[in-house]
C-alpha positions as CSV (number, residue, x, y, z in Angstrom):
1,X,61.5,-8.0,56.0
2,X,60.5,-8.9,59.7
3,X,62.1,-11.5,62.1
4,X,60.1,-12.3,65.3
5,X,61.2,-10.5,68.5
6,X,60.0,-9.1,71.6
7,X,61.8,-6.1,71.9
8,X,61.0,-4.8,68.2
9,X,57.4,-5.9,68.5
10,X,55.9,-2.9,67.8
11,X,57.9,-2.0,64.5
12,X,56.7,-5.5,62.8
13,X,52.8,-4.6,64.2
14,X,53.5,-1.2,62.6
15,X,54.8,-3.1,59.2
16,X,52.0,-5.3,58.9
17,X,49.6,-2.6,59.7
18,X,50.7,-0.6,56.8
19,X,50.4,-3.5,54.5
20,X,46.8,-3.7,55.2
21,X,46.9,-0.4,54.2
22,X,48.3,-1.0,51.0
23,X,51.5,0.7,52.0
24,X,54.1,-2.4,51.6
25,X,54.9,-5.8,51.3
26,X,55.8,-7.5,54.5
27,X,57.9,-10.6,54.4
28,X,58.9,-12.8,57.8
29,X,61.3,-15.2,58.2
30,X,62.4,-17.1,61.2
31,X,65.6,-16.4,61.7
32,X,67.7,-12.4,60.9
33,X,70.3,-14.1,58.8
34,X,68.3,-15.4,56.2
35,X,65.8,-12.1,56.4
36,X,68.9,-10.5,55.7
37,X,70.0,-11.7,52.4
38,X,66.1,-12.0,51.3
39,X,66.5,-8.1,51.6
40,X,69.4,-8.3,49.8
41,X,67.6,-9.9,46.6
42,X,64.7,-7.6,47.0
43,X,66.5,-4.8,46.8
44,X,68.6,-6.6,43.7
45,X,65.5,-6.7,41.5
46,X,63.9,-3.4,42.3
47,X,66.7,-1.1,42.7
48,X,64.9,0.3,45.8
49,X,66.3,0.1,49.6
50,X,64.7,-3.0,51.5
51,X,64.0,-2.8,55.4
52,X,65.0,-5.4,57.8
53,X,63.4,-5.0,61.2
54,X,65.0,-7.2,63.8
55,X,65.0,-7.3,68.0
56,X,67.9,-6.6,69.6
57,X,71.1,-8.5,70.7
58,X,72.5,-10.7,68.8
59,X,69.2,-10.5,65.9
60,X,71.3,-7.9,64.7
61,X,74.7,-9.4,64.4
62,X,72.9,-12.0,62.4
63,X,72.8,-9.5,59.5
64,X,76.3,-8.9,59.5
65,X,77.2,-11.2,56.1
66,X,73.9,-9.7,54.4
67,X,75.2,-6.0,55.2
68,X,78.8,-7.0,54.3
69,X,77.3,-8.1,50.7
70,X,75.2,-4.9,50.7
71,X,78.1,-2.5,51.7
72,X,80.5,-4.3,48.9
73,X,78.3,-4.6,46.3
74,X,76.1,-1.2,46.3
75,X,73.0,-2.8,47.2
76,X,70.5,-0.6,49.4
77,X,69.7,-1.5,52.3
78,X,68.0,-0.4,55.6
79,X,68.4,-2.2,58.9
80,X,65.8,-1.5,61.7
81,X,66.9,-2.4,65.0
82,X,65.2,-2.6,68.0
83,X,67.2,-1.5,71.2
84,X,66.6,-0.6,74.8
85,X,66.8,2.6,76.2
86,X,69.7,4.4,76.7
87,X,69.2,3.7,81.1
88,X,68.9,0.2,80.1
89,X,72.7,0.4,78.5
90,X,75.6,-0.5,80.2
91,X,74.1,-2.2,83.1
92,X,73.9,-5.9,81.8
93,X,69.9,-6.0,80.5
94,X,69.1,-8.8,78.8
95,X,69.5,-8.9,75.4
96,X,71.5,-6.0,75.4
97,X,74.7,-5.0,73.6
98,X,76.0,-1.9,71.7
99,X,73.8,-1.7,68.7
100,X,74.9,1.4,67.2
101,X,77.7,1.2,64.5
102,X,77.7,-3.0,65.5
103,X,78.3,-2.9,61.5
104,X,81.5,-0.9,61.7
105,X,82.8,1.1,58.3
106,X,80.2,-1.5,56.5
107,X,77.5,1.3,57.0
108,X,78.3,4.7,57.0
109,X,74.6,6.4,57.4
110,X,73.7,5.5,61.6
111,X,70.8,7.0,63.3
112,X,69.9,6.0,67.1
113,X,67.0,6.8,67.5
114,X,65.8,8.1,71.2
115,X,63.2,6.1,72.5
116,X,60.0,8.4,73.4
117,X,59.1,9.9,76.7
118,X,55.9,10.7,78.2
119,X,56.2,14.6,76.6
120,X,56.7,13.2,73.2
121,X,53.5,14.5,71.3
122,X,52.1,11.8,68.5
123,X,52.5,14.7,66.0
124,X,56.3,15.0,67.1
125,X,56.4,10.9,66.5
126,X,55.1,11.6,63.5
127,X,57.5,14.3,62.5
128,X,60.5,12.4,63.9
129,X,59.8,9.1,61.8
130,X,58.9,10.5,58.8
131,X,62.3,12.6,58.6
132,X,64.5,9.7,60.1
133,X,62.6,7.8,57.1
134,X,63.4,10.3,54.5
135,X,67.2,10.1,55.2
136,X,67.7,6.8,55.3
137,X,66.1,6.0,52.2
138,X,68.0,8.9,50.6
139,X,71.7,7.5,51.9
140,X,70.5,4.0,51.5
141,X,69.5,4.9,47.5
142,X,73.0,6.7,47.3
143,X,71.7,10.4,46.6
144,X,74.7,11.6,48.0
145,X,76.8,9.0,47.9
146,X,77.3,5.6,46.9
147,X,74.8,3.2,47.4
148,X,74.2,0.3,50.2
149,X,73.2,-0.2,53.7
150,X,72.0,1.9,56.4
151,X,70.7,1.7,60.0
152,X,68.1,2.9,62.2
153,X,68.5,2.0,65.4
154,X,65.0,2.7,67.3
155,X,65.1,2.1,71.0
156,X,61.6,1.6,72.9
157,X,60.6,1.5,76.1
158,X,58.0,-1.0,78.0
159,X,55.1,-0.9,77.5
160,X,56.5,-1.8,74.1
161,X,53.4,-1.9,72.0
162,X,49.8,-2.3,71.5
163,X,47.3,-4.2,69.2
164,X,46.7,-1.7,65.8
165,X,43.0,-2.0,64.8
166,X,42.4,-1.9,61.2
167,X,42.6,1.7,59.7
168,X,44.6,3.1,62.4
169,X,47.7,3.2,60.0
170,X,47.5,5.0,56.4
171,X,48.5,4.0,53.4
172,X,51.6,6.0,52.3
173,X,50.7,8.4,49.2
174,X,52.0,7.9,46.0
175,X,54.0,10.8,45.4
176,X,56.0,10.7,48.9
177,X,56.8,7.2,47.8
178,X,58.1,8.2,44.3
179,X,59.8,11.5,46.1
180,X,61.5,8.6,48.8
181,X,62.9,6.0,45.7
182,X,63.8,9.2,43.3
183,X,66.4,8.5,40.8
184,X,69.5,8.2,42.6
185,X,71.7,11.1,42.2
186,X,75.3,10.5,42.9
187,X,77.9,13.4,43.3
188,X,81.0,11.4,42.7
189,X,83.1,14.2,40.9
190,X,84.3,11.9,38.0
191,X,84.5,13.1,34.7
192,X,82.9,11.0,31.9
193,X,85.7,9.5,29.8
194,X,86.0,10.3,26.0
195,X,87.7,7.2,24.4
196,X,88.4,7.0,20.8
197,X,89.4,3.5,19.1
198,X,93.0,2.6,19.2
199,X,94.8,3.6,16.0
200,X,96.5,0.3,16.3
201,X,93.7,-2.1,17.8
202,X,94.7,-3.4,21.8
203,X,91.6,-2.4,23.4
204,X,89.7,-5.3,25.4
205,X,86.2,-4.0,27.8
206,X,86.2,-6.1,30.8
207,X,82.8,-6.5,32.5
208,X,82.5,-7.4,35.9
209,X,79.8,-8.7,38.1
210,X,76.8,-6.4,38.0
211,X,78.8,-4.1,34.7
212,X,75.0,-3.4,32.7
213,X,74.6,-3.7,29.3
214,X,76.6,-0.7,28.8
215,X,79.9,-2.6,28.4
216,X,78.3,-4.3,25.3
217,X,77.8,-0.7,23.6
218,X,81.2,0.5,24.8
219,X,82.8,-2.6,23.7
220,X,80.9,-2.5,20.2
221,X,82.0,1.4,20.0
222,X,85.4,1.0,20.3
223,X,85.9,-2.3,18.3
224,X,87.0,-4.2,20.8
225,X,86.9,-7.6,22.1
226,X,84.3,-8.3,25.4
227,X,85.3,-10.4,28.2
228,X,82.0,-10.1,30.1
229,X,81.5,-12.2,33.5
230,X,78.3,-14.5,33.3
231,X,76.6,-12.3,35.9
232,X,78.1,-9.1,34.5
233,X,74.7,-8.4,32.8
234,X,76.3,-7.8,29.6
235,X,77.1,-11.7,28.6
236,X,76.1,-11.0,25.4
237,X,76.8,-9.8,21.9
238,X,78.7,-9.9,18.7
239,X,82.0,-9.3,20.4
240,X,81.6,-11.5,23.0
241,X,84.8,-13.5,23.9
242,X,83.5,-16.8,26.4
243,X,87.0,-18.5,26.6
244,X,88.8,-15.6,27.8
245,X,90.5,-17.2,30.6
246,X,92.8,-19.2,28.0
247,X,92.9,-16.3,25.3
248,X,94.6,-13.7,27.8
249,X,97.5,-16.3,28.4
250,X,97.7,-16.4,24.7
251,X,101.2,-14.2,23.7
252,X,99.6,-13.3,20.6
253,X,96.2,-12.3,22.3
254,X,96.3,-11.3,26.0
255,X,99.9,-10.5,24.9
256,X,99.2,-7.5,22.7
257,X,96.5,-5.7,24.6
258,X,97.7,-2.6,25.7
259,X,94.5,-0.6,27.0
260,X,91.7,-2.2,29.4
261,X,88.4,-0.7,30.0
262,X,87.0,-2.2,32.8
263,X,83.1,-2.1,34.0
264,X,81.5,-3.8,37.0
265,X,83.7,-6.2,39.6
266,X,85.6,-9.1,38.2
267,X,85.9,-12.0,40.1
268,X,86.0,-14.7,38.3
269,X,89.2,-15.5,37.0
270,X,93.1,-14.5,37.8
271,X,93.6,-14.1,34.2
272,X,92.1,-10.1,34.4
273,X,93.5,-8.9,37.6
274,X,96.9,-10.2,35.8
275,X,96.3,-8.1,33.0
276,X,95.4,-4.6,34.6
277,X,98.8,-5.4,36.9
278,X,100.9,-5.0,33.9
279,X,103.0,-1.9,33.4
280,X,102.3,-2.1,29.6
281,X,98.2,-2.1,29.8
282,X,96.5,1.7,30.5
283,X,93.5,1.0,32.3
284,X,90.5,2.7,32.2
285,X,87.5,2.0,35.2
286,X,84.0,3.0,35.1
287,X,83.1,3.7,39.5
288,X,81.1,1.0,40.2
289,X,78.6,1.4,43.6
290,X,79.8,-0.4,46.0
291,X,82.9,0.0,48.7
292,X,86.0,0.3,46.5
293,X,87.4,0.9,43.2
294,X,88.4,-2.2,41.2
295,X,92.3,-1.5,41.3
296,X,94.1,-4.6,41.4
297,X,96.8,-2.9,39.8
298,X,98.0,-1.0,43.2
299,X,98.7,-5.0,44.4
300,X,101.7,-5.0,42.3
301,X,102.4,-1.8,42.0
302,X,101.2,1.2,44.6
303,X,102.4,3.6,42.3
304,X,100.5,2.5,39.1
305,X,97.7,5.1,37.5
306,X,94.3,3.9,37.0
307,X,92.2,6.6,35.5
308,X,88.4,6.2,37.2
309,X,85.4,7.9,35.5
310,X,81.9,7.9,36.2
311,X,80.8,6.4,32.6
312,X,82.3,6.3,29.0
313,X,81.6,7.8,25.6
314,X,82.9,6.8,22.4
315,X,84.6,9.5,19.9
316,X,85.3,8.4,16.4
317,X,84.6,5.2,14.3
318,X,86.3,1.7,14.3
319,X,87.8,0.6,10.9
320,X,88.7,-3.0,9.1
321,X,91.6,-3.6,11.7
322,X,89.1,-3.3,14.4
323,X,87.3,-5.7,12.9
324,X,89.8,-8.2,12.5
325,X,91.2,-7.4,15.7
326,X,87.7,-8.5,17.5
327,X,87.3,-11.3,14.8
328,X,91.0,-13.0,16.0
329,X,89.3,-13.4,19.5
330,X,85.6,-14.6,18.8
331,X,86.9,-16.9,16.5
332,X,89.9,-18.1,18.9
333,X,87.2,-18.2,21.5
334,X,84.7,-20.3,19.5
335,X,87.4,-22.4,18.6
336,X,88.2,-23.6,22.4
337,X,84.5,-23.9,23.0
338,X,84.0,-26.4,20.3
339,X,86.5,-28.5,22.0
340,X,84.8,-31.9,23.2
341,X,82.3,-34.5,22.4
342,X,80.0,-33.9,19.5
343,X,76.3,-33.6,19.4
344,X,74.5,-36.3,17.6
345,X,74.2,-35.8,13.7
346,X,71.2,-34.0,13.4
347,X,71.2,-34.9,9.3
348,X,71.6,-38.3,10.2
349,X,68.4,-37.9,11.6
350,X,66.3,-37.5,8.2
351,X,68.9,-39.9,6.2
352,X,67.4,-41.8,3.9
353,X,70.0,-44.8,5.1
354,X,68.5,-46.9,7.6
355,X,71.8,-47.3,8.9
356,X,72.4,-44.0,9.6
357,X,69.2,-43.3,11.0
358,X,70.1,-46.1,13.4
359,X,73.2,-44.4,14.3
360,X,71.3,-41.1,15.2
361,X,69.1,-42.8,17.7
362,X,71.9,-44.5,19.0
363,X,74.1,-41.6,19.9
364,X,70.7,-39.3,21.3
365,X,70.2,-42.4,23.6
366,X,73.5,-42.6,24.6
367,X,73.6,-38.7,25.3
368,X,70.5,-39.0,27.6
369,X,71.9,-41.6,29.9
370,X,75.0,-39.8,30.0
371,X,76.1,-38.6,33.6
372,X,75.5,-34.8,34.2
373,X,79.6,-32.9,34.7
374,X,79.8,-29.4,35.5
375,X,79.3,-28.0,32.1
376,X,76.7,-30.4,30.9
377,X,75.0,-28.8,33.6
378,X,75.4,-25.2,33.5
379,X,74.2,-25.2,30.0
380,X,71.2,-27.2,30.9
381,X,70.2,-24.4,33.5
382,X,71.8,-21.9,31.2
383,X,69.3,-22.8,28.2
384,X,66.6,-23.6,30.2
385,X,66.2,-19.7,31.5
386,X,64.8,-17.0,29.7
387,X,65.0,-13.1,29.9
388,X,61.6,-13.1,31.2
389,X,63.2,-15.6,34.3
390,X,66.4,-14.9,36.7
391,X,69.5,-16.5,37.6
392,X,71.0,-16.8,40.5
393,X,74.7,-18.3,40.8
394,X,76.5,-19.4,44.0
395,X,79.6,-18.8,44.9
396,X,81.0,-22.4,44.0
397,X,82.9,-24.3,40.9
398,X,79.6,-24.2,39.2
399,X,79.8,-20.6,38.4
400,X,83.2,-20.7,37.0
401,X,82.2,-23.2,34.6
402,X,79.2,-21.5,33.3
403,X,81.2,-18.5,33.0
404,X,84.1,-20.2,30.7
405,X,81.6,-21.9,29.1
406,X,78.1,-20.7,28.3
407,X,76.8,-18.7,25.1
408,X,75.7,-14.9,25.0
409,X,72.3,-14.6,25.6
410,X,70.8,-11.4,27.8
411,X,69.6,-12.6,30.6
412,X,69.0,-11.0,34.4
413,X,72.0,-12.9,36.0
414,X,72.8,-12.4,39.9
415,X,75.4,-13.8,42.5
416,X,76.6,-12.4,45.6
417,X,80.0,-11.4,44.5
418,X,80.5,-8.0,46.0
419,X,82.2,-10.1,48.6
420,X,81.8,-13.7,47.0
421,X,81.2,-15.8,49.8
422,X,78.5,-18.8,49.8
423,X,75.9,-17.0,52.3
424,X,72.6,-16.6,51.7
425,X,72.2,-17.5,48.1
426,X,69.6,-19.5,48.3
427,X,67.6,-16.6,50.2
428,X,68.8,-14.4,48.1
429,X,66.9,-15.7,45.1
430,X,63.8,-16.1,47.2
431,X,63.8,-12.2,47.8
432,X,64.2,-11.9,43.8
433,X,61.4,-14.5,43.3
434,X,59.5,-12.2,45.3
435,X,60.2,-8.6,43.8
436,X,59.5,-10.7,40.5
437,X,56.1,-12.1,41.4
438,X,55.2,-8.1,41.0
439,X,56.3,-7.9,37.4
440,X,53.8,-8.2,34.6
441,X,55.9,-10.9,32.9
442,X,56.3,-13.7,36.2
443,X,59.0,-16.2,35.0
444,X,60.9,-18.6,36.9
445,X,63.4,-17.8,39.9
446,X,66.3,-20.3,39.1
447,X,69.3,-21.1,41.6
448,X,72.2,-23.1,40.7
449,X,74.6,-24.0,43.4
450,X,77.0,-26.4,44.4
451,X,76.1,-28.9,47.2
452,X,77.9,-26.4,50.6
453,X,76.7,-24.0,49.4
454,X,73.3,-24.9,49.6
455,X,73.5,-27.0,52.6
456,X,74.8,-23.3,54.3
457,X,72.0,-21.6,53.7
458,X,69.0,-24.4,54.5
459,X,67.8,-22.0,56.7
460,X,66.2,-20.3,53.3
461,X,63.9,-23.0,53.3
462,X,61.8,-22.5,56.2
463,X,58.9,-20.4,55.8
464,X,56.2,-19.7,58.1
465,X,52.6,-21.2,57.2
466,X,51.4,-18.0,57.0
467,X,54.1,-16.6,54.1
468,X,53.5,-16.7,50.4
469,X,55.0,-19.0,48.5
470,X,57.6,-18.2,45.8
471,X,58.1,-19.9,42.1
472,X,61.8,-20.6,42.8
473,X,64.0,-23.9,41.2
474,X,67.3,-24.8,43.3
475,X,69.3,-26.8,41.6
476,X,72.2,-28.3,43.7
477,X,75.2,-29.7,42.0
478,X,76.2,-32.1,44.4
479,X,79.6,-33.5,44.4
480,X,80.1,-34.4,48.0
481,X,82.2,-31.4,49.2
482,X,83.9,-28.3,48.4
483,X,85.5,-29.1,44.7
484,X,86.3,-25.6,44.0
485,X,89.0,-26.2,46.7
486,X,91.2,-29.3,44.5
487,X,92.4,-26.6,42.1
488,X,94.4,-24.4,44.9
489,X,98.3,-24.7,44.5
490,X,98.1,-26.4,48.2
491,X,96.9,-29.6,46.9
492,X,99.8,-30.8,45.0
493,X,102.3,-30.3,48.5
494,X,99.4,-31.6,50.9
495,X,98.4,-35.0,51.8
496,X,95.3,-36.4,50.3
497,X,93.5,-36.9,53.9
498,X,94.7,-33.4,55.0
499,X,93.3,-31.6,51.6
500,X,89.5,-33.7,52.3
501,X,89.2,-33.2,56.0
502,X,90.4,-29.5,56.2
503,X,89.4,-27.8,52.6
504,X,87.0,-30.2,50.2
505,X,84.5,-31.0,53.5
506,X,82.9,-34.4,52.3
507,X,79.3,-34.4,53.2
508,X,76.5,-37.5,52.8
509,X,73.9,-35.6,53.4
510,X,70.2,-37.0,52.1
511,X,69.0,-33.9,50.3
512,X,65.8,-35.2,49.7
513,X,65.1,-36.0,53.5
514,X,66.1,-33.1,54.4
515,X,64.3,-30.7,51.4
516,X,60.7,-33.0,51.8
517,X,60.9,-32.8,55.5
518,X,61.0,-28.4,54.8
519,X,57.9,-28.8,52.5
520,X,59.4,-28.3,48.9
521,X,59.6,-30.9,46.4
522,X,62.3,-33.3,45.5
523,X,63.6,-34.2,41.9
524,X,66.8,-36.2,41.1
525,X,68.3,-35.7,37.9
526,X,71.5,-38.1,37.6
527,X,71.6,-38.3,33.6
528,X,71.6,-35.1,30.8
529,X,67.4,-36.7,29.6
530,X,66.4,-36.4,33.4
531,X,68.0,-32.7,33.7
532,X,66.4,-31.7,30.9
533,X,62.9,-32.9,31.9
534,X,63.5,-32.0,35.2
535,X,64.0,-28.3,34.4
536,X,61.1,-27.4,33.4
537,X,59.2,-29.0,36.1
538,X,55.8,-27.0,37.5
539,X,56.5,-27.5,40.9
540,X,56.7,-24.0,42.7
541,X,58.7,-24.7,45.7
542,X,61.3,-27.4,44.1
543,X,65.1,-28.5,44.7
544,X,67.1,-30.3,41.8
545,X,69.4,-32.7,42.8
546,X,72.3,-33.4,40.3
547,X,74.9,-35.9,41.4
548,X,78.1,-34.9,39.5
549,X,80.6,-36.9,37.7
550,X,83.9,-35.8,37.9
């Protein structure tokens, strides 16, 4: 990833050089904040680090939410910054602030680089780079260590750079490249936990954000019941409990569990951090990458023992009361979901009664002029993506919805929940789109989001004539403002006015103005038959809009 910049001029001629060479791929955006979380998807899809090269000043604090999201979630990540030279420090250069460690605890591998002098040798450049290279991929990949970001900060002197003729770079071989992105190797001295199911059936596996399809084994293994996040990776599966929120606040459900395995980072609900807080519930967590250990239990109580293990294996077989202890929740769990308006009768469909074939047709019609609510929605998107696409989820209502309400299926799910914040979601799905586009099985990029969320990140949008174009579908719930807001405890003691101005941020924007005027295309979507069409739209470079009814 490059951003313009004077000062870091000759590390983007450098970049694009090498991609003539068929070294990398070379992505610029306008502006660092946006490169930033582009990375951030990049590296998301392929596993391997992603460079950002920025100028100096305050192009690098533009990062700061993308590294934040990097650091907290375990994504790699490697920033290049451009600096001045160590004279021009201190003495109030333009452009010019302290570059080194600007990230704070966020990243914990920092190199400043010494800009050259006229004794340098190019085969001491050579040397230099190639080792400064080595070890930032390395503590970027998490071969010692946990994964994340990392940063280079490369001072240069004027002249800065010159124009790199065609062949002057070479392509970097093969095997340095598969030596540079070798399997990461982490030395986190965690033992690998044997569990054997419970004699008396209390187990639940809780799968966080980003848990892998492991949790669906372990949970299978042991018998248990699965309470796996819709971007856990592992929303899927016979055990599969969807309506967990209201089945851990059931006395005879949430009540009896007595031992938690927990995978991944949950965020989405206060029902599990409840759970692992109680005295009565032995919690077991698999170290996740990223900055800490899921431990909400230490909230509560500083003294309370979590047991944290690098991975889990199963000992011994489940039984008949295993059985029935997973069967109480899926069927529980089914129950709740079924809760609502029915489909149309599909039998009615081929009834030999006029009547009730009239019916039929009466109902479908009906259901496609319906207005589009959250969870009409989020099962629209949900069953319109396939394991061959991705799907990215904001940081909004929508997410919570899909989570309490969608059916397994394994799909690549991703949201930027090692913090959880709105930033960058959009342009994090464009640098997924674009890791994707190298696959052998291209599907489609989707992003659902809720209306500030995507109106934060606009910025993703603009893309410099000269830059591929990815297959990505945003699709913005748009409700006017912040509705994941109404549900805090504040809104019953607040006044009305207060609660809108301060928290739910009413907006009027005219998405479609604004979208055309970028260069993607516009669809509208108000009832459930235009969301379905809509979805499976060609377009490359298209924003859904889907006014919401409450």
């Amino acid at each position: 990833m490059v951003s313009p910049g004077s000062r870091s001029q000759a590390l983007a001629l450098a970049a694009v050089a090498l991609e003539r060479a068929g070294g990398i791929t070379v992505h610029v955006r306008l502006d660092e904040r946006t490169a930033g979380f582009f990375a951030l998807g990049l590296a998301v899809e392929t596993g391997r680090p992603a460079a950002v090269v920025t100028t100096s000043g305050t192009a690098v604090a533009n990062l700061h939410p993308a590294v934040l999201e990097a650091h907290h979630s375990g994504v790699p990540m490697i920033v290049l910054s451009a600096d001045r030279p160590v004279e021009l420090r201190g003495i109030g250069s333009n452009q010019t602030t302290v570059q080194p460690g600007i990230f704070g605890p966020a990243v914990t591998f920092v190199r400043d680089v010494e800009a050259p002098v006229a004794e340098t040798t190019a085969d001491d450049l050579r040397r230099s780079a190639r080792e400064h290279a080595r070890q930032a991929v390395a503590a970027a990949a998490g071969h010692e260590g946990q994964p994340g970001p990392v940063q280079l900060n490369v001072a240069l002197r004027e002249p800065l750079s010159a124009g790199l003729p065609d062949g002057a770079v070479a392509s970097v071989p093969d095997d340095e490249v598969d030596t540079a992105y070798a399997t990461r190797r982490q030395h986190t001295g965690l033992p690998v936990a044997e569990l054997a199911p419970d004699d008396e059936p209390a187990t639940v596996v809780i799968a966080g954000h980003d848990a892998g399809e492991d949790a669906e084994r372990i949970a299978w293994e042991l018998g248990a019941p699965l309470i796996a996040e819709v971007s856990s990776g592992a929303h899927f599966g016979r055990h599969l409990v969807v309506a967990y929120r209201r089945l851990l606040r059931d006395p005879d459900l949430g009540g009896a569990v007595r031992r938690a395995v927990v995978l991944g980072h949950p965020t989405l609900s206060r029902e599990v951090p409840a759970l692992l807080q109680r005295a009565d519930v032995e919690t077991v967590v698999v170290r996740a990458p990223g900055a800490d250990v899921y431990d909400p239990a230490r909230a509560s109580r500083p003294d309370a023992t979590t047991t944290v293990v690098s991975g889990v294996r199963v000992v011994g077989r489940t039984g008949a009361a295993h059985r029935a202890w997973v069967g109480r929740w899926v069927v529980a769990s089914r129950a709740l979901l079924g809760e609502g308006d029915a489909a149309p009768d599909l039998a009615a469909k081929r009834s030999p009664d006029r009547a009730e074939r009239n019916r039929f047709l009466r109902d479908e019609l009906a259901l496609r002029r319906r207005p589009v609510d959250r969870a009409m929605l989020t099962e629209a998107v949900w069953g319109a993506t396939w394991p061959h696409d991705r799907l990215v989820l904001g940081a909004s209502q929508l997410i919570r919805v899909a989570d309490g309400r969608v059916p397994g299926k394994k799909l690549r799910v991703h949201a930027n929940r090692g913090l959880a914040g709105i930033d960058g979601t959009v342009s994090t799905a464009l640098g997924i789109a674009a890791a994707l586009e190298r696959s052998p099985s291209i599907g489609t990029t989707r992003v659902l989001v809720g209306d500030l969320t995507f109106l934060h990140d606009l910025g993703a949008l603009v893309t410099g004539t000269a830059e591929r174009t990815h297959r990505v579908q945003v699709v913005v719930g748009n409700d006017g403002g912040g509705a994941i807001f109404r549900g805090l405890e504040v809104a019953a003691t607040t006044p009305e006015a207060d609660m809108t101005r301060m928290m739910t941020t009413p907006q009027h924007v005219d998405v479609e103005r604004v979208v055309t005027g970028l260069g993607w295309e516009y669809r509208r979507a108000a009832t459930w038959g235009d969301l379905e069409q809509v979805l499976t739209d060609p377009a490359e470079r298209l924003v859904v809009e889907v006014p919401l009814a409450d």
